[in-house]
MARMI-715301 format. One record per residue (C-alpha): residue number from 1; y, x, z; residue in three letters. Coordinates in pm, whole numbers, plus 32768, in hexadecimal, padded with zeros to 4 digits. Each point is the difference from the previous one (the first is absolute). Layout:
<recs>
    i    c2    c1    c3   aa
  NUM     Y     X     Z  ala
...
</recs>
This chain:
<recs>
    i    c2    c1    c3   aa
    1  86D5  22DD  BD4E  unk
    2  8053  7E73  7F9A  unk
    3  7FAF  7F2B  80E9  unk
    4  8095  7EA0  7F90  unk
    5  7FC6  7ECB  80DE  unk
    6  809B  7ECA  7F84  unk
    7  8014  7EEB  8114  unk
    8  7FF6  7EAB  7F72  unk
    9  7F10  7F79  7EED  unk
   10  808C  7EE6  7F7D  unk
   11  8077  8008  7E80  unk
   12  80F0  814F  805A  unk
   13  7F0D  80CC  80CD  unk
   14  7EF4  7FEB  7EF2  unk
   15  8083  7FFA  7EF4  unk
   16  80A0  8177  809B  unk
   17  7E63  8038  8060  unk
   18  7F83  7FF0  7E9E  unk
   19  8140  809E  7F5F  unk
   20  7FD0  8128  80E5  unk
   21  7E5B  7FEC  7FFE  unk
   22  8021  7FF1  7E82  unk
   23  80D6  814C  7FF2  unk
   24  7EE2  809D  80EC  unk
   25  8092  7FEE  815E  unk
   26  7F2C  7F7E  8120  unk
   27  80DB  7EFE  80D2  unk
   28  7FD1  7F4C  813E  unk
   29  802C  7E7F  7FE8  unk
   30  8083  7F4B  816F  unk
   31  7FFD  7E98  7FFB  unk
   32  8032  7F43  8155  unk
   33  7F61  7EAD  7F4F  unk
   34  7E73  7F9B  7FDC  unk
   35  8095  7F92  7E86  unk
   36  80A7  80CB  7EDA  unk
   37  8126  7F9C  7F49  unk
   38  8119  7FDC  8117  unk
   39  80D8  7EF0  7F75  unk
   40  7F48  7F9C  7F14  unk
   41  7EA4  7FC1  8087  unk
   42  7EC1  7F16  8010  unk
   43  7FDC  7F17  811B  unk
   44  7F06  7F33  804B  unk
   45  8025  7E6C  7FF0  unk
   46  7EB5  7F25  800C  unk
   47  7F1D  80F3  7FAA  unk
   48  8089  8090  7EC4  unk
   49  8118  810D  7FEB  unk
   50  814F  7FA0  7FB4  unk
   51  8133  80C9  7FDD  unk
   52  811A  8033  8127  unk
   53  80EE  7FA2  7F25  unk
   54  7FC0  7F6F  7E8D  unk
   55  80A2  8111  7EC8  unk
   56  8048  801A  7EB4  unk
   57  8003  8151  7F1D  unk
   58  809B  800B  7EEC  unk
   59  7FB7  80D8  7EC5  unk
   60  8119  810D  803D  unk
   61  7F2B  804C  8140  unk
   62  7F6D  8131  7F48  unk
   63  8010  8107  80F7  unk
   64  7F09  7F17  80DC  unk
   65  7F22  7F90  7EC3  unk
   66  7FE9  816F  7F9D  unk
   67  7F73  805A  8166  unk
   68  7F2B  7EBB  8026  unk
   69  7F42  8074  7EA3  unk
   70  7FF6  8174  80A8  unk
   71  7F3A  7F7E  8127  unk
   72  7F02  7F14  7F42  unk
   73  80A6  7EC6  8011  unk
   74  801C  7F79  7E9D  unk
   75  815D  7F25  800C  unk
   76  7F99  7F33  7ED0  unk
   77  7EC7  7F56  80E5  unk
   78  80DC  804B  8150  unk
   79  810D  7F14  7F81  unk
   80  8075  7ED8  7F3A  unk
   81  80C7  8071  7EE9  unk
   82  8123  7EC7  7F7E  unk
   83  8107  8012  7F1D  unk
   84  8143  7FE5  80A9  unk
   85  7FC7  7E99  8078  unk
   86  80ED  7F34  80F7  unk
   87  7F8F  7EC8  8010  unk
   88  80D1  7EC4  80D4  unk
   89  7FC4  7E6F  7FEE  unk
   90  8168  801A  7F88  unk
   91  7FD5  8150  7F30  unk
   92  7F3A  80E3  7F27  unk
   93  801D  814D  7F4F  unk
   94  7EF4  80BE  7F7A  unk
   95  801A  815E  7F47  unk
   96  7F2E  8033  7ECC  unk
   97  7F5F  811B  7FA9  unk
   98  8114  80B1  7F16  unk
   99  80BD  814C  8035  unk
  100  8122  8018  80D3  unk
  101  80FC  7F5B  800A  unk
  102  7F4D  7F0D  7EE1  unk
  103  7F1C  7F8D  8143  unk
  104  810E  7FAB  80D9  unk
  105  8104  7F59  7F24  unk
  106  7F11  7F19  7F65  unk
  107  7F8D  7FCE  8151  unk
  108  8160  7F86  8063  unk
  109  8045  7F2E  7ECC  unk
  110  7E83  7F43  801A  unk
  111  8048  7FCA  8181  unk
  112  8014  7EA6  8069  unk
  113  80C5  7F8F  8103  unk
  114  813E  80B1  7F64  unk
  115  80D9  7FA9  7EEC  unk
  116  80A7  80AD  7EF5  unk
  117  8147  805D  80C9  unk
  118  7F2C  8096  8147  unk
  119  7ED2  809C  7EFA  unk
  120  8158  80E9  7F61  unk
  121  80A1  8035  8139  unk
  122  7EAA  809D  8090  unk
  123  800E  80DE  7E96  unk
  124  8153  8056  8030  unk
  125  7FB1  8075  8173  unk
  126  7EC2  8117  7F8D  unk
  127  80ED  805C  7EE0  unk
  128  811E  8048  80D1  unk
  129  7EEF  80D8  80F8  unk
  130  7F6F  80B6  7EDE  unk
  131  8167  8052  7F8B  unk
  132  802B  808C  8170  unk
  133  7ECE  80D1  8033  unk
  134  7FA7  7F01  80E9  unk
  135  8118  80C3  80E3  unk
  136  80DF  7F39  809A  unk
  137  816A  8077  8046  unk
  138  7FF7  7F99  8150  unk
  139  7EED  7F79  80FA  unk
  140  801B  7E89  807B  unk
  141  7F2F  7ED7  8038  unk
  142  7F04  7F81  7EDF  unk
  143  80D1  7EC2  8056  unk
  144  8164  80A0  7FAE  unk
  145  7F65  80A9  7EA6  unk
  146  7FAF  7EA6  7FBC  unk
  147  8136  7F80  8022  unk
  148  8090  8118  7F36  unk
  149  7F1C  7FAA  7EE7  unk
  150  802D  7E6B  8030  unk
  151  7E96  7FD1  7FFB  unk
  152  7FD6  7E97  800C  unk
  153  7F44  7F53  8165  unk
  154  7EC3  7F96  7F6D  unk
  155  7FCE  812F  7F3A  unk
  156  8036  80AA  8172  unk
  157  7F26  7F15  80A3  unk
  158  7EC5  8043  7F0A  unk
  159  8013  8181  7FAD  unk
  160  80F8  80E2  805F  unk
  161  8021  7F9B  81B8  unk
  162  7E4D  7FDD  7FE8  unk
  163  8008  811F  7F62  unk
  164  80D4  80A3  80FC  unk
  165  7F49  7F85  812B  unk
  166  7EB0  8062  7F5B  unk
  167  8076  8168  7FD3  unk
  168  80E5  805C  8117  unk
  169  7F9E  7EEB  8113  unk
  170  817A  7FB6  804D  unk
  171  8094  7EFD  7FA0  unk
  172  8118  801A  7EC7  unk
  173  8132  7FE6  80C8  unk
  174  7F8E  8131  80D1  unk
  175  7F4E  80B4  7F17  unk
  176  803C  8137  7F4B  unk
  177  8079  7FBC  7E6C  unk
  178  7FAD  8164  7FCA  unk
  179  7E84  8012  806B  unk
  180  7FF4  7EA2  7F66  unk
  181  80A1  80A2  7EBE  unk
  182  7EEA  8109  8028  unk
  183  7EEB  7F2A  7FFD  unk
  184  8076  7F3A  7ED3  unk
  185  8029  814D  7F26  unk
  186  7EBB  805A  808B  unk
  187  7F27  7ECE  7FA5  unk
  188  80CC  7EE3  7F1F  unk
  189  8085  812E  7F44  unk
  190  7F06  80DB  800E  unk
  191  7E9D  7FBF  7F17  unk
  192  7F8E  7ECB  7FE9  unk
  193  7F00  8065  80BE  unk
  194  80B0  806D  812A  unk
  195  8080  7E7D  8046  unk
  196  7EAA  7FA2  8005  unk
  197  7F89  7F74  8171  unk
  198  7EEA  809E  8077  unk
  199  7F44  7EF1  8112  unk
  200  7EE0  80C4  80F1  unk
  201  7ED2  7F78  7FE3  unk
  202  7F6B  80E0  8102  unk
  203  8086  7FF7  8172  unk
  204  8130  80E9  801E  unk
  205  7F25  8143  80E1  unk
  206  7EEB  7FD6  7EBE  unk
  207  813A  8022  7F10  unk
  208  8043  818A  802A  unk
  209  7FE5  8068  817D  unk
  210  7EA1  7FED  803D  unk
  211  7F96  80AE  7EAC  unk
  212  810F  80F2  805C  unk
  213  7F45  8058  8149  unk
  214  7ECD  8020  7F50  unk
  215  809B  80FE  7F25  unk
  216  80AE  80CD  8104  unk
  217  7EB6  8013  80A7  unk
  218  7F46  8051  7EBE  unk
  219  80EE  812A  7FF2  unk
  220  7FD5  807B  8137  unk
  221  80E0  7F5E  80CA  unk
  222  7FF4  7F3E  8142  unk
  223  8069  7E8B  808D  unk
  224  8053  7FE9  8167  unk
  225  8013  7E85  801A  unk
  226  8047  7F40  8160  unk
  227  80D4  812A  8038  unk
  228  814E  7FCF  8077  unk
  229  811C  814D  7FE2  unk
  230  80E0  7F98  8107  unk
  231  80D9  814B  7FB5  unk
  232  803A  812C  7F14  unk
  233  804B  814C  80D5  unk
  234  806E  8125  7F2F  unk
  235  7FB3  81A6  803B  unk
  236  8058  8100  7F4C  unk
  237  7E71  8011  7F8A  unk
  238  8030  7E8A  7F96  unk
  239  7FDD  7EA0  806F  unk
  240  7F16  7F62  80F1  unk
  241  7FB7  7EB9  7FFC  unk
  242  7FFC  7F0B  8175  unk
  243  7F30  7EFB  8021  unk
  244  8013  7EC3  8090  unk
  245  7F42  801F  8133  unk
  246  8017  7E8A  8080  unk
  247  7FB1  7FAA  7E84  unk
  248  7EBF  7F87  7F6B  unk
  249  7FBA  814D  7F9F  unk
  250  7EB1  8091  7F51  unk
  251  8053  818B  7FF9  unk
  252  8128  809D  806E  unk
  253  7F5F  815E  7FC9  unk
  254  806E  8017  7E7E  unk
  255  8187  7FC2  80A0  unk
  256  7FF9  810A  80C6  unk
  257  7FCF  8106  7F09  unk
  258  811A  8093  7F62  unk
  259  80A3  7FC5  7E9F  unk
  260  80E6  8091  7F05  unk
  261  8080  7ECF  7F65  unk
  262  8000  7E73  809E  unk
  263  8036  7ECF  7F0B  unk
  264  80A1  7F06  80E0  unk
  265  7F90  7ECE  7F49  unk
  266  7FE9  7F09  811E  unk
  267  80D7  7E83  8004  unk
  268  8194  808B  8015  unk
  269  7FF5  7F07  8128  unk
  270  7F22  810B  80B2  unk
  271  809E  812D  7F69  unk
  272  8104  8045  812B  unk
  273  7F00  8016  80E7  unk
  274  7F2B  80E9  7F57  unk
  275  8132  811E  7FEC  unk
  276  8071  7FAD  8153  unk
  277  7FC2  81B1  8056  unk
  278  80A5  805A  7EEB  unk
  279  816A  800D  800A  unk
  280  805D  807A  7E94  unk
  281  7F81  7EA5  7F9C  unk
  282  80D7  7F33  80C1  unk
  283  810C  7F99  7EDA  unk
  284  7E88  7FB1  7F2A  unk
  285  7FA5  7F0C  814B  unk
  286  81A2  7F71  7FCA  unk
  287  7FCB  7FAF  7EAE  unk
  288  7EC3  7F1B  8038  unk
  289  804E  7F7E  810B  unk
  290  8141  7F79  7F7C  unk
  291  7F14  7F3B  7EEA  unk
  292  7FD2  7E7B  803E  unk
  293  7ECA  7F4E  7FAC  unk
  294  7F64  7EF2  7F46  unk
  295  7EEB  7F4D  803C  unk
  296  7EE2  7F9E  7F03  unk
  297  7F68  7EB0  8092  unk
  298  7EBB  7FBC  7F2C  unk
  299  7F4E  7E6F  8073  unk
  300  7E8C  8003  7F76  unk
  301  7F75  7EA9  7FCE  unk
  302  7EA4  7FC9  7FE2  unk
  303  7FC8  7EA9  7F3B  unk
  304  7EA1  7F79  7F73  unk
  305  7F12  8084  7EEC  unk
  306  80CA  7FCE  7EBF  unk
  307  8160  7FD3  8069  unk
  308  80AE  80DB  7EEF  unk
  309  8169  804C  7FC7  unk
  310  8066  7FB0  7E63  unk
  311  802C  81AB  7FD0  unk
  312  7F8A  810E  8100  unk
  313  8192  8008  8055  unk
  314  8115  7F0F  8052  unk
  315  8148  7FFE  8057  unk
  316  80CF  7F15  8105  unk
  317  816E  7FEB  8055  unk
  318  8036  7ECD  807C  unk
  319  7F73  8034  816B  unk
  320  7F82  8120  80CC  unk
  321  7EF7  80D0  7EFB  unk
  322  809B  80F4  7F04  unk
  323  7E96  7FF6  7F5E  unk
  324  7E97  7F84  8028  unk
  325  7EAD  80C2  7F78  unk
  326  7EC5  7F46  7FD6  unk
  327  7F1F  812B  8063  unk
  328  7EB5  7F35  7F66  unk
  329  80A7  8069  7EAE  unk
  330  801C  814C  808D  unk
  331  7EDF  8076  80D5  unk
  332  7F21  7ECA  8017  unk
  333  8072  7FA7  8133  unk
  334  7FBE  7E6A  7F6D  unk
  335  8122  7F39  80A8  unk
  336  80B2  80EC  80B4  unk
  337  81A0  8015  7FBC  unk
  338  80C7  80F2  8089  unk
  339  8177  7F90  8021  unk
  340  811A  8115  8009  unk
  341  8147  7FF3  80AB  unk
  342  80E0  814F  7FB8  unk
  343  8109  804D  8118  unk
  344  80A4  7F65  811D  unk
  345  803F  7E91  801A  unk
  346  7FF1  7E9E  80B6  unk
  347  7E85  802A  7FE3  unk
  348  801E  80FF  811C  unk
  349  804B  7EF7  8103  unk
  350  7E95  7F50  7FBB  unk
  351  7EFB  8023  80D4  unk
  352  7EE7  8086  7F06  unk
  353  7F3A  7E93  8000  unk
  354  815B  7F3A  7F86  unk
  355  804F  8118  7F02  unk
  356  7E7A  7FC8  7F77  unk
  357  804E  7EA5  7FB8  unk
  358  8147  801F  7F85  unk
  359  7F43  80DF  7F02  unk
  360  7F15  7EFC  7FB9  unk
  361  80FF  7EF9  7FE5  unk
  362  80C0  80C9  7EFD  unk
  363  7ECE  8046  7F2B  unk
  364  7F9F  7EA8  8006  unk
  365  8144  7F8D  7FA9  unk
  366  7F9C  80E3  7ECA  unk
  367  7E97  7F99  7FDB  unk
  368  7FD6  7E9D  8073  unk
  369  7E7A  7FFA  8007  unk
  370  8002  80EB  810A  unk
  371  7F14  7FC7  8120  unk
  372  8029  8071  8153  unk
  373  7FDB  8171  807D  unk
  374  7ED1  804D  80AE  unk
  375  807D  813E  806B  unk
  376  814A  80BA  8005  unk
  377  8062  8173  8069  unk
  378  816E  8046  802F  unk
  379  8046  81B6  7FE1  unk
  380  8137  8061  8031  unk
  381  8072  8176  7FDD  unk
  382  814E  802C  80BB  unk
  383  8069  8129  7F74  unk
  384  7F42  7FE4  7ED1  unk
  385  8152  80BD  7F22  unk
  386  813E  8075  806D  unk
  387  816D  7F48  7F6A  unk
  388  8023  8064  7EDD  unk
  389  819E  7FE6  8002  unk
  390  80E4  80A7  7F45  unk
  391  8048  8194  8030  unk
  392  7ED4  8005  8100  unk
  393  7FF8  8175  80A1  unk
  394  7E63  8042  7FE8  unk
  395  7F54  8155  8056  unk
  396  7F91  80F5  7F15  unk
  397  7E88  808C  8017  unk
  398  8063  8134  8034  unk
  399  80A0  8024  8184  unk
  400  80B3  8156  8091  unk
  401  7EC2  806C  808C  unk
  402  7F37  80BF  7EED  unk
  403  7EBC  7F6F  8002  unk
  404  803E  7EC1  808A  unk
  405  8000  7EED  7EF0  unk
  406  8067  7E79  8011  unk
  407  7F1D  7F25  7F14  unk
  408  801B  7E60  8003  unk
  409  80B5  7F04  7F62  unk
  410  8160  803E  807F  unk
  411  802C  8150  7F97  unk
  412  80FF  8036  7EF6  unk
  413  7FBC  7FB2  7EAF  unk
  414  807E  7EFC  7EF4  unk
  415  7F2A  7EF0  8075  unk
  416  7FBA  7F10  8117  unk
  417  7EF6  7FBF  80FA  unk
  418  7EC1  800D  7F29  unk
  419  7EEE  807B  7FD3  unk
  420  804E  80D6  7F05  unk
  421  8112  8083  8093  unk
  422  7F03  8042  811F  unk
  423  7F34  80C7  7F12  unk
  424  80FF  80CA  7F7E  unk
  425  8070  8086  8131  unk
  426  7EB2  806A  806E  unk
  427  7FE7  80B8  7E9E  unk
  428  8153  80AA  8026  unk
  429  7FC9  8050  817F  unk
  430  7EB0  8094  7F8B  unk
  431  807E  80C5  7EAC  unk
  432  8108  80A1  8102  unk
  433  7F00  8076  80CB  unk
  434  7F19  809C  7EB7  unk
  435  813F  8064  7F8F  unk
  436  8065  80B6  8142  unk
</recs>
């Protein structure tokens, strides 16, 4: 009999749930939190909910669009649709609606903030990819492919490193050319529409997990939430499940049963602890936990009624903030922005009221009018993606224990940390199980 218990339901865990539901297998769902979405979550900041950290999507996200439509949630009212828009004080670049590569070469040669010499040598650089398969011979740093390709500073400083750090979360000179060179076949190459940003307008749990529990549930399944799984124990009959007994735990009952298959989809932070009795996993636990990590640091400030950013997204590179969202032109949230800073930096040595405002400080520098916060919220998640470097070792779902399945993020695939990468993961760990 299949048994399937997948332990984690952030973007991973359910999106395995309803891939697995859908095909007509009943699954348990363990989540330790009182909140779906893992990573990517709501939180709660004056009375409204916010996200833990703030994220784009872009159009080539269609593994996650596909399942957000199969759940209920319509991504066309779930999120703002733009053009391929980058928009600095210093710089601007926006992608009309024409057929790749139409969109993005007029995009380049309209963009201001460039001239002609750094619009050609941005050309010359997707030719050159296209020309490769978007394979490079070797792995390096984005940094070092620039170089190669003499791609001038300021058309570095306005697309290609924001780009990076938007994608990967690493900074150029660490970061992986080839996943960067994956993501640029799979979006500014790809359809127009798959460069198009996709902004939430709902909070992050609304987005896909919550529908996704709905579904699962609709289909027979269950949702153990406040339940912590300490530790997977394996027997020849199958897995059992431990839970956390000193954990704010609702119902440990559903653990202790036994199961054929186990989607690990938990944090990789918490993965080593989980596999702890099983010693056939031990290389799996050496691979994560020889990943680094990159923090996400997201500073919401609350300003008065009215107080509106000139488009629903900026861009900043002259201080801390990679890039600011005015979430009243996004959810209604009238006057509330919420200021991103992608990996590690000075900003780390702030104490959480100086880095709020050094934020403000920076967007008034940018908006002069600006009055004084009357409320600010500083989130930071730690370990919000691994380093994405070059020739990074990352697990594959499958581990050498049949049955037992890795889902999240990290595990191997083309891309970075994202949430679509999350997704797919939980859709391959769950096809392997249907598939057997």
């Amino acid at each position: 009999m299949t048994r399937i218990a997948i332990i984690g339901a952030g973007y991973a865990g359910m999106a395995a749930a309803v891939t697995l539901s859908a095909a007509g297998h009943t699954v348990s769902v363990f989540e330790s939190s009182r909140v779906l979405g893992g990573r990517a979550r709501k939180v709660e900041f004056g009375g409204a909910h916010i996200d833990n950290g703030q994220h784009i999507l872009i159009g080539a996200y269609r593994d996650t669009l596909q399942l957000m439509q199969q759940v209920g949630i319509n991504p066309d009212q779930a999120l703002l649709r733009l053009p391929l828009t980058l928009h600095y004080p210093e710089f601007k670049l926006h992608a009309p609606k024409l057929p790749t590569p139409l969109h993005l070469a007029l995009a380049l040669l309209t963009a201001h903030g460039l001239n002609w010499s750094e619009k050609w040598a941005a050309i010359r650089f997707m030719q050159w990819l296209k020309q490769q398969r978007f394979t490079l011979p070797a792995d390096s740093t984005v940094t070092a492919l620039l170089d190669a390709h003499a791609q001038p500073q300021q058309l570095r400083r306005y697309l290609w490193e924001p780009l990076c750090i938007s994608a990967l979360n690493t900074p150029a000179d660490q970061a992986s050319a080839q996943v960067f060179a994956n993501v640029l076949r799979d979006s500014l190459a790809a359809a127009r529409e798959a460069s198009d940003l996709l902004i939430p307008r709902i909070n992050l749990s609304a987005l896909f997990p919550e529908a996704a529990a709905n579904f699962v549930q609709t289909h027979g399944g269950a949702l153990h939430m406040r339940t912590a799984i300490s530790q997977i124990q394996h027997y020849n009959q199958g897995f059992v499940l431990e839970a956390d007994a000193e954990g704010d735990t609702d119902d440990n009952t559903a653990a202790e049963q036994r199961y054929s298959h186990v989607i690990a989809a938990v944090g990789p932070h918490h993965l080593p602890r989980l596999l702890t009795a099983l010693p056939s996993l031990a290389p799996v636990c050496a691979q994560v936990e020889a990943l680094h990590w990159e923090p996400i640091v997201t500073c919401y400030l609350r300003y008065s009624a009215g107080t509106r950013l000139p488009q629903p997204m900026l861009g900043l590179c002259n201080g801390y903030v990679h890039w600011v969202f005015d979430r009243g032109q996004l959810d209604g949230n009238d006057g509330l922005f919420a200021a991103v800073i992608s990996a590690r930096g000075a900003h780390s040595d702030l104490t959480r009221e100086a880095l709020a405002n050094a934020v403000h400080l920076e967007l008034k520098a940018l908006l002069p009018a600006l009055p004084e916060p009357l409320d600010s919220q500083v989130i930071t998640e730690k370990r919000a993606t691994f380093a994405c470097t070059p020739n990074l070792s990352r697990p594959t779902s499958r581990t050498p224990l049949p049955g037992l399945l890795l889902a999240g993020d990290y595990v191997a695939s083309d891309y970075p940390a994202t949430i679509e990468s999350a997704v797919r993961s939980g859709i391959a760990a769950a096809q392997a199980v249907i598939n057997g």
